[in-house]
C-alpha positions in Angstrom: 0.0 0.0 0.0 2.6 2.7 0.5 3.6 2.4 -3.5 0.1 3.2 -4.2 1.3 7.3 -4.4 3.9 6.1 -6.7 2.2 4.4 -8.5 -0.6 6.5 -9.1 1.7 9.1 -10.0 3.5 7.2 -12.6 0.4 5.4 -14.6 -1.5 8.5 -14.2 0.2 10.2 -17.7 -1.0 7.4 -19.7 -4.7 7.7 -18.7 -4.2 11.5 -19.0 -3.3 10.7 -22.6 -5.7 8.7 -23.7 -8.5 10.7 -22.3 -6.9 13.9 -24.1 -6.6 12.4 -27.2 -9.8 9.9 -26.8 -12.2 12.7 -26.0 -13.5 16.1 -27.3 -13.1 19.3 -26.0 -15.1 20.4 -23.1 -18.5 22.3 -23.9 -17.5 25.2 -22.0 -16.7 28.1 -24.2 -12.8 28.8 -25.3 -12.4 31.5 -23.7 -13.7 29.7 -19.9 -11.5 26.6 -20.9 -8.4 28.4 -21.4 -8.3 30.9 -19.1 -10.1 28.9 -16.3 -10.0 25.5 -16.8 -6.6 25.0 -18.2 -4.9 26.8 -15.6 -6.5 25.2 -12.9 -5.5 21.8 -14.4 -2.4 22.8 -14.7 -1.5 24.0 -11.0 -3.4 20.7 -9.9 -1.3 18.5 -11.8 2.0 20.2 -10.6 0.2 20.4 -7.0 -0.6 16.3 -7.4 3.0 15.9 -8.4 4.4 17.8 -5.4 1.8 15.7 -2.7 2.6 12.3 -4.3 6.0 12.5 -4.6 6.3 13.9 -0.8 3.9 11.2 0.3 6.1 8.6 -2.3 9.4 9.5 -0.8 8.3 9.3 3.2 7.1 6.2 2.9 9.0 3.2 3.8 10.8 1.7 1.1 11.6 -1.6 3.1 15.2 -3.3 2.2 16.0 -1.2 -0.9 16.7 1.6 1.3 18.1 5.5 0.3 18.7 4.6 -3.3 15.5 3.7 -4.6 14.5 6.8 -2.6 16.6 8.8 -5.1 15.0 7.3 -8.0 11.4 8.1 -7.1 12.0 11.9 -7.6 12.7 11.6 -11.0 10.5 9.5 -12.2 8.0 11.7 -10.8 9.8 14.9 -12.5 9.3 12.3 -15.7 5.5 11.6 -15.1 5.1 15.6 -14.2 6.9 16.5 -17.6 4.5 13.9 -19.6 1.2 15.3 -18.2 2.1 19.1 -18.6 3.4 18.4 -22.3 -0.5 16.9 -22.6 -1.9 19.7 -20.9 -0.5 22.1 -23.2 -1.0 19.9 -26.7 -4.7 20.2 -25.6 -4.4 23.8 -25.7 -3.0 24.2 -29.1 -5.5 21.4 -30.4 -8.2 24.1 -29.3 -6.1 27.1 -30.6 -4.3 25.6 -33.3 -0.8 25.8 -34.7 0.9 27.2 -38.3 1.8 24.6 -40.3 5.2 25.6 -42.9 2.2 26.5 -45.5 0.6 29.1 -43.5 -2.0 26.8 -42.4 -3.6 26.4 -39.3 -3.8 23.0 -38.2 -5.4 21.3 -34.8 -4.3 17.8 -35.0 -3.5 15.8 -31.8 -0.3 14.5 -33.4 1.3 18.1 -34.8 0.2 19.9 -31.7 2.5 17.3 -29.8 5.1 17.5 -32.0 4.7 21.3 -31.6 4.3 21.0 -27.5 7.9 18.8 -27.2 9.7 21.2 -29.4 8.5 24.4 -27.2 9.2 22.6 -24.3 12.6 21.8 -25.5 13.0 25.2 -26.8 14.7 23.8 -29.7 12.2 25.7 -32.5 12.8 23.8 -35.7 10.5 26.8 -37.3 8.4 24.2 -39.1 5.0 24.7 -36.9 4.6 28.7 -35.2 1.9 29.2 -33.0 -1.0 31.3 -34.0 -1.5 35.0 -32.0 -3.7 33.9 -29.6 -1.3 30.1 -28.4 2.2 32.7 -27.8 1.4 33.6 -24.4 0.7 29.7 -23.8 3.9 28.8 -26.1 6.0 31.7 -23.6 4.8 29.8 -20.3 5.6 26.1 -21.4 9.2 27.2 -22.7 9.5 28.6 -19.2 8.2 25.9 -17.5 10.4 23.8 -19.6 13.9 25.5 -18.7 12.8 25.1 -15.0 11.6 21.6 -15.3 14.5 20.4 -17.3 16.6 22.5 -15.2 15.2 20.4 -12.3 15.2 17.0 -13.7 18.9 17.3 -14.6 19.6 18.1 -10.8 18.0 15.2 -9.4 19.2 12.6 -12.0 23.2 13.9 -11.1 21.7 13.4 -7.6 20.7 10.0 -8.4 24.0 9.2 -9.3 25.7 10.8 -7.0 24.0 8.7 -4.7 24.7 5.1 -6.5 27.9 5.9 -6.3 27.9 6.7 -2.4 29.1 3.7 0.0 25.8 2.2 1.7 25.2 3.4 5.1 
């Protein structure tokens, strides 16, 4: 029972997923869904992440000790960046993306495409986002440095830690 956090936390992008792409839009108007809805989803998801992985990493891990502690963090981080990289190709299937002819497209598969790139901040140039996705496209880039930022940290931690003599 005290893997249950974990484990929710970790199966819980793939049911995100195929709800998102299973499922229309909401009937709420746009406007309600993205600047009510969405956010609120949002700071849930990255509230769920905090309280799960808190609750995954105080409880007892039994003979596997400190190291599978370490691990548990980012794979959380992992699940987190899934679920938020959903959250935001939703978005941009609602808004729609600029395809390289000028078209706007709302496609589960380019918006993805579209969401990993932003979150990378690599920006191939192929897809833009249309006027009314940029202030969404500016707040996952951010949330992207900081994330990656983050998940970097506790994998050298991770590391750092299999490579420590056992207590």
């Amino acid at each position: 029972m005290e893997w249950l956090p974990l484990l929710v936390l970790l199966f819980w992008p793939f049911v995100y997923a195929w709800a998102v792409m299973s499922f229309p839009h909401p009937t709420v108007p746009d406007r309600v869904y993205l600047n009510t809805v969405k956010p609120i989803a949002i700071g849930a998801q990255i509230s769920a992440y905090l309280w799960f992985a808190r609750k995954a990493v105080r409880s007892p891990v039994g003979r596997f000790g400190r190291r599978l502690q370490t691990i548990i963090y980012p794979a959380c981080t992992i699940a987190l960046i899934m679920i938020l990289l959903l959250e935001f190709t939703d978005i941009y299937k609602l808004l729609g993306i600029i395809d390289p002819y000028g078209h706007t497209v709302h496609d589960g598969a380019s918006c993805l495409y579209f969401s990993v790139i932003t979150w990378t901040t690599v920006g191939y140039g192929d897809f833009h986002p249309t006027p009314s996705a940029r202030g969404f496209v500016a707040c996952e880039a951010m949330l992207g440095y900081l994330l990656m930022g983050l998940l970097v940290a506790l994998f050298t931690n991770a590391v750092l830690e299999s490579r420590a003599p056992s207590r």
